[in-house]
N, C-alpha and C positions, 0 to 999 in steps of 0.2 A: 172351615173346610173350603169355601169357596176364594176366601185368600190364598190357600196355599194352591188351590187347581188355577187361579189365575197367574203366579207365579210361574207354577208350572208350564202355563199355556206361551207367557213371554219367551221364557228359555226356549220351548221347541219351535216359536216363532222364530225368533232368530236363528236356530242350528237349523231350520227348512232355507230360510235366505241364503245361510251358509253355503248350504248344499244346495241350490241352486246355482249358485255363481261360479262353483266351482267344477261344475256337471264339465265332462267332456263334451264338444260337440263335433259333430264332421269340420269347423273349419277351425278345431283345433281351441275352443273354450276360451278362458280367462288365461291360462297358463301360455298361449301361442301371447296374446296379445302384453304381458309381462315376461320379457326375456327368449319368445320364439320357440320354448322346448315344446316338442310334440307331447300332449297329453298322459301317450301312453307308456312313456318313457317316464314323466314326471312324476307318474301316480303309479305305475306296475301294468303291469300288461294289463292284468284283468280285473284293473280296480275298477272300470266304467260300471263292471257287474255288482260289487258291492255299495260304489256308491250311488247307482239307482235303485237296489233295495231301500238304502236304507233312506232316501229320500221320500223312499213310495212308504216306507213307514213310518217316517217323520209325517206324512202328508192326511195318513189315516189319525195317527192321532189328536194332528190339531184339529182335524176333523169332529172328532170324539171329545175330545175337550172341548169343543164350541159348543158342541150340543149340551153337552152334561152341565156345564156353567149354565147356559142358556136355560135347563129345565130348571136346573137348581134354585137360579135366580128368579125364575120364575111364579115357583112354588112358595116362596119365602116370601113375594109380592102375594099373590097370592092370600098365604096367612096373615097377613099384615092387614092386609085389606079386611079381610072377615074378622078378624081381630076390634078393628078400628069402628066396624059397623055396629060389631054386639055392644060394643059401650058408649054408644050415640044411643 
């Protein structure tokens, strides 16, 4: 389980970088600095709006997968440890 949440947690790692780079900003993001196009032409008028959802949801999740790895891991150290003590 915590192989595949770590798997997981790569892919949204990287699709948040993505979605950073590619974020519109006021002086015109990644897309002015490759080829000059204004942002909001290159992406739709009102994609700034979906693609800052869905960055703020990429952002909660790695969020959430940090933790959950982190307890997961934790617990599993945990029984291991106590594991280890009762047969000493």
């Amino acid at each position: 389980m915590i192989t595949v949440l770590t798997i997981l947690f790569v892919l949204v790692t990287i699709l948040l970088i993505f979605m950073v780079v590619i974020t519109p900003s006021n002086e015109g993001g990644m897309a002015a600095a490759f080829g000059g196009m204004g942002s909001d032409t290159f992406f739709g008028t009102k994609a700034h709006q979906h693609i800052n959802k869905f960055t703020l949801t990429l952002a909660v999740l790695f969020l959430a997968l940090a933790v959950g790895i982190n307890l997961m891991t934790a617990s599993k150290n945990k029984k291991k440890a106590s594991t280890e003590q009762t047969q000493k």
